[in-house]
C-alpha positions as CSV (number, residue, x, y, z in Angstrom):
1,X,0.0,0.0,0.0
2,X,2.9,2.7,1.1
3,X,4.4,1.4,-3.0
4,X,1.1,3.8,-4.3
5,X,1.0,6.6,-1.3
6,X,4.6,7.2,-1.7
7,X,5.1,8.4,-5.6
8,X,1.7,10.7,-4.9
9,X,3.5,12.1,-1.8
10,X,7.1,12.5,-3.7
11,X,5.4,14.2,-6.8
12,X,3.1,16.2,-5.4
13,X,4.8,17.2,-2.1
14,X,8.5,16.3,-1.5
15,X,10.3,16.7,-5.3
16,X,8.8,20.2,-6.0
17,X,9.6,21.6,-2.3
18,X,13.3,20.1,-2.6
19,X,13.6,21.3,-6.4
20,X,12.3,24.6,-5.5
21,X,14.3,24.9,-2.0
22,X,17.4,23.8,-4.5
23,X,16.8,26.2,-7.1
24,X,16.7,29.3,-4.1
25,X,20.2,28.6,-2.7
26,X,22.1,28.3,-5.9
27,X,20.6,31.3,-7.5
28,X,19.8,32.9,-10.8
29,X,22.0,31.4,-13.2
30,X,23.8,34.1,-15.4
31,X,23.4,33.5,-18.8
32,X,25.3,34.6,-21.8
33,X,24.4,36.8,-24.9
34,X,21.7,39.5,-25.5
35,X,18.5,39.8,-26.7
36,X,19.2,41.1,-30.3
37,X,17.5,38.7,-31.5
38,X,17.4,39.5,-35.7
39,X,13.6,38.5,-36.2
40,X,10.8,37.0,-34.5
41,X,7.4,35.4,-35.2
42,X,4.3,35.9,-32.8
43,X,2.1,32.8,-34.1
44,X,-1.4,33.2,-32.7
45,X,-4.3,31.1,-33.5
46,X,-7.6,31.9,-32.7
47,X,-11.8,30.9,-32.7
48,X,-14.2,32.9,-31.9
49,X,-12.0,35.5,-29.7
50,X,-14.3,39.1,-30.1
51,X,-13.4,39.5,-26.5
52,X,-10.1,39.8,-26.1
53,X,-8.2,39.7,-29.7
54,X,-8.2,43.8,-29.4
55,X,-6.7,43.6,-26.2
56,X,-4.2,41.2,-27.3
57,X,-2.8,42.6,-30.1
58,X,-2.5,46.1,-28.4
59,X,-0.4,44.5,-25.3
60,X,1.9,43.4,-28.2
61,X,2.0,46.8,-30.2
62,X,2.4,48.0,-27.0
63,X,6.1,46.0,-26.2
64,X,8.9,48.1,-25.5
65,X,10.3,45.5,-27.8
66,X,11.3,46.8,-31.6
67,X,8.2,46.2,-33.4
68,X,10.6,46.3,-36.6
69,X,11.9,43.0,-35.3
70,X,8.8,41.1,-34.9
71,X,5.8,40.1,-37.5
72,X,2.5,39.2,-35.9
73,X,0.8,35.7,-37.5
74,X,-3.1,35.6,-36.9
75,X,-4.9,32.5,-37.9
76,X,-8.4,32.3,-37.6
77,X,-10.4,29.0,-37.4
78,X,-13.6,29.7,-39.4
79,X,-14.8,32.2,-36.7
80,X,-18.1,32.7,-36.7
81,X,-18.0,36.1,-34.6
82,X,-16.5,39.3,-35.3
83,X,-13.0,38.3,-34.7
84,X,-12.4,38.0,-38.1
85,X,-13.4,41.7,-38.5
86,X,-11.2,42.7,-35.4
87,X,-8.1,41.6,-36.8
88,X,-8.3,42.7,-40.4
89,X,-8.8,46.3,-39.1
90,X,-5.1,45.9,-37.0
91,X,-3.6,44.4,-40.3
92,X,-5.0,47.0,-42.7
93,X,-3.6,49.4,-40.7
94,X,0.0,47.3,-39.0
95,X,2.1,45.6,-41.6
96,X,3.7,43.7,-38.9
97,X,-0.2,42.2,-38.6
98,X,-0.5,39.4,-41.4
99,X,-4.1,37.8,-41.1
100,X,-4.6,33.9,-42.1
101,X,-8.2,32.8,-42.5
102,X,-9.2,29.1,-42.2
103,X,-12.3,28.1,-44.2
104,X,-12.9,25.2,-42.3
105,X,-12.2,24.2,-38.6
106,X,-8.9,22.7,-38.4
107,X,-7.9,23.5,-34.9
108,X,-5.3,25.1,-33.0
109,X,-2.3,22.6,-33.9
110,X,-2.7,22.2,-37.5
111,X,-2.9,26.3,-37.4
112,X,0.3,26.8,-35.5
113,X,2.0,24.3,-37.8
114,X,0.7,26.1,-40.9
115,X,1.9,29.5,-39.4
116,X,5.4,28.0,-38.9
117,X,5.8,27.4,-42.5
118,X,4.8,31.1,-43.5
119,X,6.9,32.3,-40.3
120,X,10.1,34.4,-41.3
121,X,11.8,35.0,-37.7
122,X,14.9,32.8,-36.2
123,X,12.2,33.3,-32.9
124,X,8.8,31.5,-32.5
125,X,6.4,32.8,-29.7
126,X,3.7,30.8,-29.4
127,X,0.6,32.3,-27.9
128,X,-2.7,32.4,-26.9
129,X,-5.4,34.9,-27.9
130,X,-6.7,35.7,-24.5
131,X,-2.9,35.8,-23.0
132,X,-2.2,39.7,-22.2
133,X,1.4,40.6,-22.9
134,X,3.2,43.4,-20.7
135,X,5.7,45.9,-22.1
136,X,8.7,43.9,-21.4
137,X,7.3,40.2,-22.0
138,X,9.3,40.0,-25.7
139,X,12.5,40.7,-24.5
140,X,12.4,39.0,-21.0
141,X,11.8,35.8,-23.4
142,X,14.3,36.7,-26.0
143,X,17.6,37.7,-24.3
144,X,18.2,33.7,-23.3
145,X,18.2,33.3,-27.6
146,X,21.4,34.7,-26.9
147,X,23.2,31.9,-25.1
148,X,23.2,28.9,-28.4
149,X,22.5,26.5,-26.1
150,X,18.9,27.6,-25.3
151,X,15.9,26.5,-27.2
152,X,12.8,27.5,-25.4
153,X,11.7,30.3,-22.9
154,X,8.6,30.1,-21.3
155,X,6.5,32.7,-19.7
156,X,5.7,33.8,-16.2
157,X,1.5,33.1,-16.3
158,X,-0.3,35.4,-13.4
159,X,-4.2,35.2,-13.3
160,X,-6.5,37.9,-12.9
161,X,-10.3,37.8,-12.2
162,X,-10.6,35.3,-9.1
163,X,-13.8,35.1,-7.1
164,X,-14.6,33.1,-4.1
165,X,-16.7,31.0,-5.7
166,X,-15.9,28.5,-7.6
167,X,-12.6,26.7,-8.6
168,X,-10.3,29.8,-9.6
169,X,-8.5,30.6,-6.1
170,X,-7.5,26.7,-5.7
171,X,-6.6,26.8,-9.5
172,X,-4.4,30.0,-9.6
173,X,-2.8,28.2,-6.5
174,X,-2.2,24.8,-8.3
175,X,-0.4,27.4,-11.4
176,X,1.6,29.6,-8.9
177,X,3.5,26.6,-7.5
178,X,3.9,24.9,-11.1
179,X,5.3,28.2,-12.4
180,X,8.0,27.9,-9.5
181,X,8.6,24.8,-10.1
182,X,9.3,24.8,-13.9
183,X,11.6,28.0,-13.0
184,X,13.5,26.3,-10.2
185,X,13.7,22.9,-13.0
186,X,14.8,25.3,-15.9
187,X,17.7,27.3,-13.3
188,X,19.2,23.7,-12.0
189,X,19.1,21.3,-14.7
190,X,17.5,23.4,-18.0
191,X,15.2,21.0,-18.0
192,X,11.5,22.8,-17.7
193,X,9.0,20.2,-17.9
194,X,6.3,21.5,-19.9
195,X,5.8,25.4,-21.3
196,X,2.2,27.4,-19.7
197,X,0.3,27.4,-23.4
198,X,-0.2,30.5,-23.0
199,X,2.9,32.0,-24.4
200,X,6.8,30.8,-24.8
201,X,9.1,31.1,-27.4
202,X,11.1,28.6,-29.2
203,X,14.0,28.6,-31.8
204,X,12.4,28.5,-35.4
205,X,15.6,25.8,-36.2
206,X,13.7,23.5,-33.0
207,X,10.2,24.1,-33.5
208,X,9.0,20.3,-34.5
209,X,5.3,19.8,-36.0
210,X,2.8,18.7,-33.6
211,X,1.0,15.9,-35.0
212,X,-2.3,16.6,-35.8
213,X,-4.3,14.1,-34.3
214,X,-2.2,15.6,-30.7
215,X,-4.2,17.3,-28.6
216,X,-1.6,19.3,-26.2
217,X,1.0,20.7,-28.7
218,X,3.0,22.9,-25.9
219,X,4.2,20.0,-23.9
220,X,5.3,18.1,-27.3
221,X,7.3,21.1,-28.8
222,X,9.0,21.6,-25.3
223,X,10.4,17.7,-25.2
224,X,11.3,17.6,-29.0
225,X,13.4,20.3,-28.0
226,X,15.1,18.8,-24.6
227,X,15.4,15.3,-27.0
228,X,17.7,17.4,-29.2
229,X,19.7,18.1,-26.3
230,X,18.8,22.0,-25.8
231,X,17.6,23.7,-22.6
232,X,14.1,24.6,-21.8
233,X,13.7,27.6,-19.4
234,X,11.5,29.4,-17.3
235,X,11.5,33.3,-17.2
236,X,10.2,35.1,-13.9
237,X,10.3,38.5,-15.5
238,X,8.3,37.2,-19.0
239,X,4.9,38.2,-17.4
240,X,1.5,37.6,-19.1
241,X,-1.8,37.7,-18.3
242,X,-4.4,34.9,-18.1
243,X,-8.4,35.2,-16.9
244,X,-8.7,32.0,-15.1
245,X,-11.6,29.9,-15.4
246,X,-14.0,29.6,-12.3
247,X,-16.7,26.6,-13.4
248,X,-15.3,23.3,-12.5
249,X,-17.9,21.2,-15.1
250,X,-15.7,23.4,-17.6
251,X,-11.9,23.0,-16.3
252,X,-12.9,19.0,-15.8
253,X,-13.7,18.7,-19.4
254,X,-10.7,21.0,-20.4
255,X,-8.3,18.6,-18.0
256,X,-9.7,15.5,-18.8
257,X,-9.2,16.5,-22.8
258,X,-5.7,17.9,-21.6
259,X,-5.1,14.5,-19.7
260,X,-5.6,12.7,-22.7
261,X,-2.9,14.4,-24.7
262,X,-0.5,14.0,-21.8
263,X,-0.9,10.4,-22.3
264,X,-0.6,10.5,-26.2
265,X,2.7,12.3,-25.6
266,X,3.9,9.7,-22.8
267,X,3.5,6.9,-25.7
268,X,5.7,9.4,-27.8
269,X,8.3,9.8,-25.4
270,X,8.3,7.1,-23.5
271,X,11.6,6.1,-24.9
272,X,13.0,8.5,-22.8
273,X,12.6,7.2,-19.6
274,X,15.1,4.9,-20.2
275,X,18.1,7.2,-20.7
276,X,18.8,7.6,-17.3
277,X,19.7,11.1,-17.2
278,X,18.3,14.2,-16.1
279,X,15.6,14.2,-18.7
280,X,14.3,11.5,-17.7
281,X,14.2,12.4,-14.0
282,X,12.7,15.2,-14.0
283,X,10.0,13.7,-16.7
284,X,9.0,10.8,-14.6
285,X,9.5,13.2,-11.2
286,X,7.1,16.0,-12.3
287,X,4.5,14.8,-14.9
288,X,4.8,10.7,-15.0
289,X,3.8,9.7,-11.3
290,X,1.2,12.9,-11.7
291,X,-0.4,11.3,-14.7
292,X,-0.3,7.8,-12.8
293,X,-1.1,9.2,-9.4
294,X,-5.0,8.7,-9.8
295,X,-4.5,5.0,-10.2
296,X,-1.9,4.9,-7.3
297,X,-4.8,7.2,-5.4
298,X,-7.6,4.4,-6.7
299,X,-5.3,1.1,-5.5
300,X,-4.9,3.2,-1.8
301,X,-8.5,2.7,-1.3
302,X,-9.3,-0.5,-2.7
303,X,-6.1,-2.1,-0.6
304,X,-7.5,0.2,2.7
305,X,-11.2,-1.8,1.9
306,X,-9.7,-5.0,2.1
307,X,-6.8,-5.0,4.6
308,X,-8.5,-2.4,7.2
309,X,-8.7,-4.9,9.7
310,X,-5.4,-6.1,10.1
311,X,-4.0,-2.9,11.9
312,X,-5.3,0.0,13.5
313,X,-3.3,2.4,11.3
314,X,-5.2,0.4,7.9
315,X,-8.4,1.2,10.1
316,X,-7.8,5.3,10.3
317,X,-7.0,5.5,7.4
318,X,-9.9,4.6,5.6
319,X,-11.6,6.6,7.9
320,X,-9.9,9.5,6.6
321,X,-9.8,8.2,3.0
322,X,-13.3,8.1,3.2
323,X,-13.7,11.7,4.9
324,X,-12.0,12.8,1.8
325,X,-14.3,11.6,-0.3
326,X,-16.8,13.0,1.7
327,X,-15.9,16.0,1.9
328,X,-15.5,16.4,-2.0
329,X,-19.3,14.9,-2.3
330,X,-20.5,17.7,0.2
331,X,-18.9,20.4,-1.6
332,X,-20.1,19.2,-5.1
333,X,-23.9,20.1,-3.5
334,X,-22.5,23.2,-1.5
335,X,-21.5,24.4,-5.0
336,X,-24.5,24.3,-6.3
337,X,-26.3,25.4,-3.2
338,X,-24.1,28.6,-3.5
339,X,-22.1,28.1,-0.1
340,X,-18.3,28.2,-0.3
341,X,-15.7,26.6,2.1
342,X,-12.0,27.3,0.8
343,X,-10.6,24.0,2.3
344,X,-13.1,22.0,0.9
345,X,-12.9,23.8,-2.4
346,X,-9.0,23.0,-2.6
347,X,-9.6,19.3,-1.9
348,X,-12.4,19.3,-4.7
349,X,-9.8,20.5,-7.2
350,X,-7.5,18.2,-6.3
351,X,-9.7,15.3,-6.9
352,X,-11.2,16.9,-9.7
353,X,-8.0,17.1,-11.2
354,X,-7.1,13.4,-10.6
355,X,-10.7,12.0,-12.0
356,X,-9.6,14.0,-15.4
357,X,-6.2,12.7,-15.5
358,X,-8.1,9.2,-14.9
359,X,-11.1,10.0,-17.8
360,X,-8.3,11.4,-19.8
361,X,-6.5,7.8,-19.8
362,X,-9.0,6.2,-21.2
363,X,-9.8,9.1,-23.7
364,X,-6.2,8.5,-25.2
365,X,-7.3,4.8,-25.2
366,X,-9.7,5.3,-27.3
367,X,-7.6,7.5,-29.8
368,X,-8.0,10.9,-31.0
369,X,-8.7,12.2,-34.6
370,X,-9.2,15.2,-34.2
371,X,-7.4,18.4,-32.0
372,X,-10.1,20.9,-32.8
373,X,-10.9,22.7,-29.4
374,X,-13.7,24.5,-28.4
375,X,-13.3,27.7,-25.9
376,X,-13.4,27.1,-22.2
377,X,-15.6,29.8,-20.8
378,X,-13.2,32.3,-18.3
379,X,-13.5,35.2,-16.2
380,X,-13.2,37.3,-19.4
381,X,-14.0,40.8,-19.1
């Protein structure tokens, strides 16, 4: 039983606290170069985005960054509201602004991997429409391009628009700690486990086609680049902008469809768990045992059922196995009834999170054929 509590403890608990506790006392690592980066591309595909694609593109016009350096790739999956509008007023009047329209849904992958081919700068930032750049966001990310031996540089994700209902506190919680975490990864070993979506930048000469049937295309790019022997970073200083979403029907279906890809790019890489090396460390450290952990979780509970009787110990803790669970089925109705306990609200996320990583499984078992995505609803403004 203590085989399937212990990799749930060391992934969730005891690796990120010693990584991050690591990372502190040796320090920002110095690195070489500057950010004179020649050219870059901001790829940017979007559906149905009325909302915030103004916003977006004027946080990037905005960029104390040389807009003479940069061109701004737009692709728009057969909206059907007025973003198409939108962003053919910025390009008529930006020639940095080059807007590609999609007749047909083809989803966000097979976008970005069109966009590459069209894409003139050494630089790729990937991004998301509803991701809010600040004035320095470009060349916080760029100025590692300037040491050869870097690949990627992801962002620094803060949320905006919590409420105490809901999911969004425990959820800006959960992406606080994994943006330390990646950092602290990224500063000891340059080994960042998987980029925030939202925005990082890779080297044009790295970027690798996702395939299209994949559903999660950052974490994919990000380990074609670390199998090639490059570093993967995290920059504290890159800060964007995210609404986080608050319904947790919404954020289940998003995780379990994320979940899925995770698996579909374990079978990919799973080669690499036998290299023995840093890589492959850090991969089964931070994302493996995660992906697993609600199968280690599910085994805890049957093995408490049946062997409860044989110690005291087995005895308490089904009891508080149970109380878990309870707790969770209490605040499902106390969401719905409008009342709001934070404890209980954290607990529910975390076993929200670990019933999509289980429904994702079986998802990827099943197969994918298609990565077309449809919006989760967020805190927009």
């Amino acid at each position: 039983m203590w085989s399937f509590i212990a990799p749930v403890m060391y992934t969730y608990f005891l690796y990120p606290l010693i990584t991050i506790r690591l990372a502190k006392r040796k320090g920002l690592k110095k690195r070489k170069g500057s950010s004179n980066i020649t050219n870059t591309s901001i790829l940017i595909a979007a559906y149905n985005e009325e909302l915030v694609i103004e916003s977006k593109i004027k946080s990037i016009l905005a960029s104390k960054y040389p807009t003479d350096q940069i061109e701004i790739l737009i692709g728009t999956d057969n909206c059907t509201d007025n973003t198409d509008n939108i962003i053919q007023e910025y390009a008529e009047k930006y020639k940095i602004i080059r807007h590609v329209k999609f007749s047909e849904r083809s989803g966000k992958i097979k976008i970005i991997n069109s966009l590459f081919e069209i894409a003139k700068g050494e630089v790729l930032v990937l991004t998301d429409a509803n991701v809010i750049f600040t004035e320095h966001t470009l060349d916080s990310l760029l100025k590692h391009f300037g040491d050869s031996k870097v690949g990627l540089v992801d962002s620094n994700m803060k949320n905006f628009g919590m409420k105490s209902t809901g999911i969004s506190i425990p959820e800006k919680t959960y992406i606080s700690i994994e943006g330390k975490l990646k950092y602290a990864e990224g500063n000891l070993w340059g080994t960042m486990m998987g980029p925030f979506g939202g925005c990082f930048a890779v080297r044009k000469s790295l970027f690798s086609k996702v395939p299209d049937n994949f559903l999660v295309d950052d974490f994919f790019i990000n380990m074609k680049v670390l199998e090639n022997g490059y570093s993967c970073l995290n920059e504290p200083n890159a800060i964007v902008y995210e609404d986080v979403s608050n319904n947790l029907r919404a954020e289940f279906i998003r995780k379990s469809r994320i979940s899925a890809g995770n698996f579909q790019n374990l079978a990919h890489f799973f080669n690499l768990l036998f290299k023995f090396n840093r890589l492959s460390f850090v991969f089964i450290s931070h994302k493996i045992l995660r992906w697993l952990s609600p199968f280690f979780i599910l085994a805890v509970g049957v093995l408490l059922f049946l062997l409860y009787e044989e110690s005291l110990l087995n005895a308490m803790l089904l009891i508080s196995y149970t109380a878990c669970l309870g707790i969770v089925a209490i605040d499902l109705i106390f969401i719905k009834l409008g009342i709001h306990i934070k404890p209980f609200r954290y607990l529910t996320h975390f076993a929200a999170m670990n019933a999509a990583l289980f429904i994702g499984f079986f998802k990827f078992l099943r197969g994918s054929k298609s990565s077309v995505w449809k919006r989760t609803e967020r805190l927009q403004a």
